[in-house]
Biopython code that builds the backbone (N, CA, C, O; Angstrom):
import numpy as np
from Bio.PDB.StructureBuilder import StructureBuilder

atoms = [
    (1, "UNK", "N", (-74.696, 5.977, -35.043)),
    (1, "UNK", "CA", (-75.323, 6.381, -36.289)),
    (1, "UNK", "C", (-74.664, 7.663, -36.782)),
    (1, "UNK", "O", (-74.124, 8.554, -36.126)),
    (2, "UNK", "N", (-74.832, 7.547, -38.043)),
    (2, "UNK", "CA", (-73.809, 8.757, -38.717)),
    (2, "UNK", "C", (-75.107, 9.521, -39.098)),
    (2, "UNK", "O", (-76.174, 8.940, -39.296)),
    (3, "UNK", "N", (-74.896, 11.224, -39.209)),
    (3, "UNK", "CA", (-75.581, 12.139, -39.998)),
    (3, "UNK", "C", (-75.124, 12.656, -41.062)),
    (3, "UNK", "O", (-73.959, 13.045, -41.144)),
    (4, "UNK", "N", (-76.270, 12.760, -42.353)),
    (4, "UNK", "CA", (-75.766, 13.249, -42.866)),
    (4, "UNK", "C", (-76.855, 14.991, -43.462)),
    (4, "UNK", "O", (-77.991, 14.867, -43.919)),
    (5, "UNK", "N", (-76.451, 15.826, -43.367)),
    (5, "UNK", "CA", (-77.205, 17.084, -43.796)),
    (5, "UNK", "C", (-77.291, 17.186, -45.023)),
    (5, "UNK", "O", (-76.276, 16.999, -45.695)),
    (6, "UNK", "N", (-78.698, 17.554, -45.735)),
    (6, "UNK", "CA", (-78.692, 17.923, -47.150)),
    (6, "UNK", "C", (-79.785, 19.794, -47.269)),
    (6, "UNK", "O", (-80.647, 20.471, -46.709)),
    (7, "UNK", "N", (-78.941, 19.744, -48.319)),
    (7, "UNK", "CA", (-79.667, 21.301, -48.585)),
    (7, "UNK", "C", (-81.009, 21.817, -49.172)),
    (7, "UNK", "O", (-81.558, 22.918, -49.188)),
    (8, "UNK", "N", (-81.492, 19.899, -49.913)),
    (8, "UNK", "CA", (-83.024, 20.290, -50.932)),
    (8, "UNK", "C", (-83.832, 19.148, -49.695)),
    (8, "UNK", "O", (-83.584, 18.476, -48.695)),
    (9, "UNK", "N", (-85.126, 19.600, -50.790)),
    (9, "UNK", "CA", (-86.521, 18.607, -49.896)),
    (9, "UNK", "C", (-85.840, 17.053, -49.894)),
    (9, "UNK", "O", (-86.061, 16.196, -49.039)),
    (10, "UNK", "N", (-84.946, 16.913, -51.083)),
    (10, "UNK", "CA", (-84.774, 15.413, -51.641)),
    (10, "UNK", "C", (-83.613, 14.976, -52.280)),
    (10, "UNK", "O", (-83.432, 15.414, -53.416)),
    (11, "UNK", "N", (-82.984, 14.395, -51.922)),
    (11, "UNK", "CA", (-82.151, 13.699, -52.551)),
    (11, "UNK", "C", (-82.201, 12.501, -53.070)),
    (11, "UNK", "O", (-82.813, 11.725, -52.335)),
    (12, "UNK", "N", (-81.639, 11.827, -54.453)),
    (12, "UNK", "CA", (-81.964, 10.455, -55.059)),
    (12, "UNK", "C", (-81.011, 9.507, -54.242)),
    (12, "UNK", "O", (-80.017, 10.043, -53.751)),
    (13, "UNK", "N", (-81.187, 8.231, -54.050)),
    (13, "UNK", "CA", (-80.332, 7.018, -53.412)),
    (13, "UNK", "C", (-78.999, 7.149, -54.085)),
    (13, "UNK", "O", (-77.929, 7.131, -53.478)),
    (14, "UNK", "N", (-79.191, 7.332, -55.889)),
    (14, "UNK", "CA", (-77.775, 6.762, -55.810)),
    (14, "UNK", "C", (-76.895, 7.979, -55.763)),
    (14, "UNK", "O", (-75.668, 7.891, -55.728)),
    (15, "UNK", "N", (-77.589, 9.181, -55.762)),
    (15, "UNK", "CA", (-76.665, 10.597, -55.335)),
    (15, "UNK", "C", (-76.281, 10.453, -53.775)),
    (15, "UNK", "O", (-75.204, 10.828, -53.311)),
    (16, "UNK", "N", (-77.299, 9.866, -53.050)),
    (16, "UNK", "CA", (-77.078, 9.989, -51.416)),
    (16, "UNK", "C", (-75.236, 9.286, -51.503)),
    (16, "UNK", "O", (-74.115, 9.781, -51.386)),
    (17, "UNK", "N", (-75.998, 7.409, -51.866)),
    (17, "UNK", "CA", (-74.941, 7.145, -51.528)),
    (17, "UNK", "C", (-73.054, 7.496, -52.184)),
    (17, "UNK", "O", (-72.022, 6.924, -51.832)),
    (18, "UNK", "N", (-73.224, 8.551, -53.136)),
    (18, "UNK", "CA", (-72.365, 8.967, -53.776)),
    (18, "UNK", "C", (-71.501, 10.163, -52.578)),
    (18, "UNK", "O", (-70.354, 10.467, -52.249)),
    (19, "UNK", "N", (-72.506, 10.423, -52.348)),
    (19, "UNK", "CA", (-72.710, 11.713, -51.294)),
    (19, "UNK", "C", (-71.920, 11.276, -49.850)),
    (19, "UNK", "O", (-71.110, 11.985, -49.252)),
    (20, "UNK", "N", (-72.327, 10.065, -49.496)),
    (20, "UNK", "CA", (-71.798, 9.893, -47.908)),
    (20, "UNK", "C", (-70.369, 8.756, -48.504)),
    (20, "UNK", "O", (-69.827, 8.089, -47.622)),
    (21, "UNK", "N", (-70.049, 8.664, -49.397)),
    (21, "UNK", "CA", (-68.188, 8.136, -49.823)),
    (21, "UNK", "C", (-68.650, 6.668, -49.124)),
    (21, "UNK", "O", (-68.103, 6.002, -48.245)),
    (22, "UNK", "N", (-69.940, 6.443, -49.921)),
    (22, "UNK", "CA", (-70.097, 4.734, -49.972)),
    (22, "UNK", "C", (-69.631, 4.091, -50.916)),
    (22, "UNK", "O", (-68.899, 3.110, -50.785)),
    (23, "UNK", "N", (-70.167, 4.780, -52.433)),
    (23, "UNK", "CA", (-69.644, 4.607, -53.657)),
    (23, "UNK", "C", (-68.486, 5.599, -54.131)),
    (23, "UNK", "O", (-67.937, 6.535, -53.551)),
    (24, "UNK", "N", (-68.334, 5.093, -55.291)),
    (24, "UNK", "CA", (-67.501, 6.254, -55.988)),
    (24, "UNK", "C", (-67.736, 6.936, -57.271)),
    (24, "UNK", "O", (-67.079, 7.867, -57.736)),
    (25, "UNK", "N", (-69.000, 6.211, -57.900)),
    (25, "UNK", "CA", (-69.760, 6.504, -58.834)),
    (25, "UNK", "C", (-71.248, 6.021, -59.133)),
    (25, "UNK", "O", (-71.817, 5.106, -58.537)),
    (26, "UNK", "N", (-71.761, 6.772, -60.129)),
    (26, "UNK", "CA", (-73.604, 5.836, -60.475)),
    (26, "UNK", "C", (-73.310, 4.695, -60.715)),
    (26, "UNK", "O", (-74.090, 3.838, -60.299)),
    (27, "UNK", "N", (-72.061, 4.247, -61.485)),
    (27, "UNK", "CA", (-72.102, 2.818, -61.712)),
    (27, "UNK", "C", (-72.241, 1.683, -60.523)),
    (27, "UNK", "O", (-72.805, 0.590, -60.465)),
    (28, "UNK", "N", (-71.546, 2.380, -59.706)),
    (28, "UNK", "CA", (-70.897, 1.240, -58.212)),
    (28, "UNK", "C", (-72.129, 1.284, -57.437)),
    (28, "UNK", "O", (-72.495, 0.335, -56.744)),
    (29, "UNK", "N", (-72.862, 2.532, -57.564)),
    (29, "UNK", "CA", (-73.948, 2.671, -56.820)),
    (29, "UNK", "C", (-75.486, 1.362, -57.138)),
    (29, "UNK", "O", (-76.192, 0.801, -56.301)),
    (30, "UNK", "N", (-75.513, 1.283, -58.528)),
    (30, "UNK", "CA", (-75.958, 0.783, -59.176)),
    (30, "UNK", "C", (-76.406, -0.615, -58.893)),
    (30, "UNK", "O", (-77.506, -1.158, -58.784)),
    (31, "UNK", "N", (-74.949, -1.068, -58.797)),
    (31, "UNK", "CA", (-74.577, -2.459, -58.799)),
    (31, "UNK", "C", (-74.951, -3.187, -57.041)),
    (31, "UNK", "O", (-75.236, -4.358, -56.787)),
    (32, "UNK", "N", (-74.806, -1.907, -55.970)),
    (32, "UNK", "CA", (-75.207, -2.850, -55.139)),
    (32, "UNK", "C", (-76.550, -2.070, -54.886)),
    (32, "UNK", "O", (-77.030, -2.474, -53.827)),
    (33, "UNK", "N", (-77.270, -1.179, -55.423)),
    (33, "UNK", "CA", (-78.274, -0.984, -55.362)),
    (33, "UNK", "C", (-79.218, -2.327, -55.503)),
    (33, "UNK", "O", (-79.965, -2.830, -54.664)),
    (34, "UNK", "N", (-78.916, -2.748, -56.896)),
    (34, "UNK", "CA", (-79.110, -3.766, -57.204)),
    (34, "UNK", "C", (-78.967, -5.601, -56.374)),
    (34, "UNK", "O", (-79.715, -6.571, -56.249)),
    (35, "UNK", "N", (-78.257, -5.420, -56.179)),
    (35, "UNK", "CA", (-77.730, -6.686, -55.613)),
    (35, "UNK", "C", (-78.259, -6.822, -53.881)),
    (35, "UNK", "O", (-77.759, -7.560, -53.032)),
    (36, "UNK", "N", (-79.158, -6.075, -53.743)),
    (36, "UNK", "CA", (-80.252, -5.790, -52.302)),
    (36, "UNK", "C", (-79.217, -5.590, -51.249)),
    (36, "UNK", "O", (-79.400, -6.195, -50.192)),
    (37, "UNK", "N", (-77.770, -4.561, -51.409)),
    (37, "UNK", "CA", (-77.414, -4.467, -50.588)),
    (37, "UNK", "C", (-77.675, -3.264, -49.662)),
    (37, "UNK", "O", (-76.923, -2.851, -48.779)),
    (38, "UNK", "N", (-78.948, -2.747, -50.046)),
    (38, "UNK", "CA", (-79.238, -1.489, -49.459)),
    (38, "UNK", "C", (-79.966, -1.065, -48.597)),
    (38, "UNK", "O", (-81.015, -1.158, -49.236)),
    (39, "UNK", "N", (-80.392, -0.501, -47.245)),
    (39, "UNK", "CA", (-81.748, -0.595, -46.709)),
    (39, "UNK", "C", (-82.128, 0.514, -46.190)),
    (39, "UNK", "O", (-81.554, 1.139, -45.298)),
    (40, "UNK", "N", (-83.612, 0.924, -47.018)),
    (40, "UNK", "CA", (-83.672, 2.285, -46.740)),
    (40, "UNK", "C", (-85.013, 2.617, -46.083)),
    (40, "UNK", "O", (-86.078, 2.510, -46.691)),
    (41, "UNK", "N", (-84.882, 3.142, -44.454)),
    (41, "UNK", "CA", (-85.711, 2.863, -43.151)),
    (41, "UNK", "C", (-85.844, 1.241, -42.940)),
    (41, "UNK", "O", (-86.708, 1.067, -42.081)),
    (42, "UNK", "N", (-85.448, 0.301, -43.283)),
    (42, "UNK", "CA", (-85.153, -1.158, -42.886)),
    (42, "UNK", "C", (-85.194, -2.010, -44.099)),
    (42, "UNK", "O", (-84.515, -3.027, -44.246)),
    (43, "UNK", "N", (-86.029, -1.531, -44.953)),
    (43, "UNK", "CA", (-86.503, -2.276, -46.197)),
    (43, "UNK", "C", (-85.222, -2.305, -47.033)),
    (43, "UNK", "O", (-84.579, -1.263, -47.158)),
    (44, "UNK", "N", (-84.798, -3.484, -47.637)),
    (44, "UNK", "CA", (-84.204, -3.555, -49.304)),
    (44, "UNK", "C", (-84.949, -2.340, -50.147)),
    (44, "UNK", "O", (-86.141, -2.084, -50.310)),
    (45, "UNK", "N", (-83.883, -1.779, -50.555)),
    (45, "UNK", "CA", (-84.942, -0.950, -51.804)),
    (45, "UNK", "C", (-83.781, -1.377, -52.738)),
    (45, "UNK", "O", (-82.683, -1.781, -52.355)),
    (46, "UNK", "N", (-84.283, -1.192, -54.314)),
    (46, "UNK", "CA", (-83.534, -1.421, -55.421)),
    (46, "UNK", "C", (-84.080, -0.620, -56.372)),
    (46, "UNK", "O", (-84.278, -1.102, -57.488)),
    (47, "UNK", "N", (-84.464, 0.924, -56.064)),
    (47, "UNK", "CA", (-84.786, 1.759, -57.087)),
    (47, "UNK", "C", (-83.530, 2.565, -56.770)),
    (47, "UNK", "O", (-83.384, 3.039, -55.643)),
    (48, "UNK", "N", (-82.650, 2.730, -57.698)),
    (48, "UNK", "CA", (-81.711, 3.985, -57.613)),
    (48, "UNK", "C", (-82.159, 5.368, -57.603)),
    (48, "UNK", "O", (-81.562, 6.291, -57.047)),
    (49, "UNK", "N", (-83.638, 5.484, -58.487)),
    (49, "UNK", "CA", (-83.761, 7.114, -57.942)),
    (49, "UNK", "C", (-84.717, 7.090, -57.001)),
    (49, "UNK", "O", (-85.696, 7.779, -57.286)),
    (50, "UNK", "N", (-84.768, 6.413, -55.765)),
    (50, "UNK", "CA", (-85.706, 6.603, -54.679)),
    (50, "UNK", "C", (-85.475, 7.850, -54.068)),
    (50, "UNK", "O", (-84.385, 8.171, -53.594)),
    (51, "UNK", "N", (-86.744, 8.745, -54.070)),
    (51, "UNK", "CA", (-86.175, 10.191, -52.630)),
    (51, "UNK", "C", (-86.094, 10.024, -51.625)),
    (51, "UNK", "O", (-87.151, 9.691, -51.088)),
    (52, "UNK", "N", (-84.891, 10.127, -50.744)),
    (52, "UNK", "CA", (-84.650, 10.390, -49.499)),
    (52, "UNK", "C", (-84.950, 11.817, -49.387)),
    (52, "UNK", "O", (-84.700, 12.728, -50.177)),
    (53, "UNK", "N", (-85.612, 11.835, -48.099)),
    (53, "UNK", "CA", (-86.139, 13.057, -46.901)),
    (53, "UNK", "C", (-85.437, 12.897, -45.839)),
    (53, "UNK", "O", (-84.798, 11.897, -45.511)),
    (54, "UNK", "N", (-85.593, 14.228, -45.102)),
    (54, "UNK", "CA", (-85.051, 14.178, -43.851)),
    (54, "UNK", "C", (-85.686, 13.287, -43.083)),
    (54, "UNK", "O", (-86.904, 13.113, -43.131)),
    (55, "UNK", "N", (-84.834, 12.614, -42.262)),
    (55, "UNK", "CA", (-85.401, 11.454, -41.299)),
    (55, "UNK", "C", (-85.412, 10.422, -41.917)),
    (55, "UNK", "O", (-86.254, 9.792, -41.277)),
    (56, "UNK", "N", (-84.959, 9.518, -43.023)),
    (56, "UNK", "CA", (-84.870, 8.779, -43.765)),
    (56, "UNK", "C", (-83.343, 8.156, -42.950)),
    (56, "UNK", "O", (-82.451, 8.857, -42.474)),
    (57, "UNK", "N", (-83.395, 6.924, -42.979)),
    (57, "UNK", "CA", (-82.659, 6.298, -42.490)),
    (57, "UNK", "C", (-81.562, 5.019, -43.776)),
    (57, "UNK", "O", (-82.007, 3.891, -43.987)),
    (58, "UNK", "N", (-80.595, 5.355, -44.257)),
    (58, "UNK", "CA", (-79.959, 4.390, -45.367)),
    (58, "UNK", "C", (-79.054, 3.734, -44.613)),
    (58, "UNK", "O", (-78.323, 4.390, -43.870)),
    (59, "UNK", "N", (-78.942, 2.211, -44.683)),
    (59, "UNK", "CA", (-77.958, 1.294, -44.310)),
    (59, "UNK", "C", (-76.961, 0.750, -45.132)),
    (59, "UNK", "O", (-77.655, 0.636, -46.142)),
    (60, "UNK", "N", (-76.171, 0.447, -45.373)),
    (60, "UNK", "CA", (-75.623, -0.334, -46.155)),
    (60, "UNK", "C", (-73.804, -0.813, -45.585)),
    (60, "UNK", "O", (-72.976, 0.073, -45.373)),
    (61, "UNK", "N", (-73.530, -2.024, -45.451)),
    (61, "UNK", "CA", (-72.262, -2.816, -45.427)),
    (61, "UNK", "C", (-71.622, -2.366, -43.517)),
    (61, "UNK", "O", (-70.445, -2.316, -43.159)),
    (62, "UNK", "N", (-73.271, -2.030, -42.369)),
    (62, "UNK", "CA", (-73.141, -2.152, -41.868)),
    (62, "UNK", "C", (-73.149, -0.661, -41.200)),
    (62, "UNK", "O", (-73.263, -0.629, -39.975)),
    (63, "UNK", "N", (-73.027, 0.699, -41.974)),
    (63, "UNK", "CA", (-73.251, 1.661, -41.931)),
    (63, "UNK", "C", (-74.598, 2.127, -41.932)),
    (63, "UNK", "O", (-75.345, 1.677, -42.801)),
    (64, "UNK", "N", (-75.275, 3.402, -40.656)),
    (64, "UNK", "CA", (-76.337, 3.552, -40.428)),
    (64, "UNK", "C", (-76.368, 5.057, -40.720)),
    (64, "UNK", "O", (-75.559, 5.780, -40.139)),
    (65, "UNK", "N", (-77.231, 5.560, -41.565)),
    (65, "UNK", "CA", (-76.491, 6.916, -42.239)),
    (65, "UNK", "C", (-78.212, 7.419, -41.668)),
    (65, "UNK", "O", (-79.143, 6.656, -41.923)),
    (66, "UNK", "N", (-78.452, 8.631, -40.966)),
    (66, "UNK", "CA", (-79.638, 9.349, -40.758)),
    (66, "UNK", "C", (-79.782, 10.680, -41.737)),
    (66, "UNK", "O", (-79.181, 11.562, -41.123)),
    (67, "UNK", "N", (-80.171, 11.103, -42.671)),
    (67, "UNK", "CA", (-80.627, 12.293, -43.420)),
    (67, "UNK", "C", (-81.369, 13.061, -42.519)),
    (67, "UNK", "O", (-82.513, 12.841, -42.120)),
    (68, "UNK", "N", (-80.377, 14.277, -42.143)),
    (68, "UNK", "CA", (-81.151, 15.363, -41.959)),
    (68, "UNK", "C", (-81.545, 16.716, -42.798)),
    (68, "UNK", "O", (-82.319, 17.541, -42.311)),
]
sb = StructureBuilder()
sb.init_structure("model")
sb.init_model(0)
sb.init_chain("A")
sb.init_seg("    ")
for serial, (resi, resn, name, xyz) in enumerate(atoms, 1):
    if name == "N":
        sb.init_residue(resn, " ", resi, " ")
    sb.init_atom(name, np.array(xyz, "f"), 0.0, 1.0, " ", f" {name:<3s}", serial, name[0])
structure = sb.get_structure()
């Protein structure tokens, strides 16, 4: 599992995944936000501005990303 550290209470999904060089923009983020390729603590989510907290767990294309 990978960590990743953030500096506020919260970060949005599609900033996270902008953040850990999943995507390369809101658009790309968007698209597999959308397309249920995302899982955040196990669940599909498909809200792009969902808050991640520390201890929040994001998956995606096989990558296990922990927010601290």
């Amino acid at each position: 599992m990978e960590y990743i550290e953030i500096s506020s209470d919260f970060i949005k999904l599609d900033q996270f995944l902008k953040l850990a060089n999943i995507v390369m923009s809101g658009g790309e983020a968007k698209v597999i936000i959308i397309s249920e390729e995302v899982l955040v603590n196990g669940e599909v989510c498909t809200q792009r501005g969902k808050k991640l907290r520390s201890g929040d767990i994001v998956q995606v294309n096989g990558r296990k990303i922990s927010i601290k």
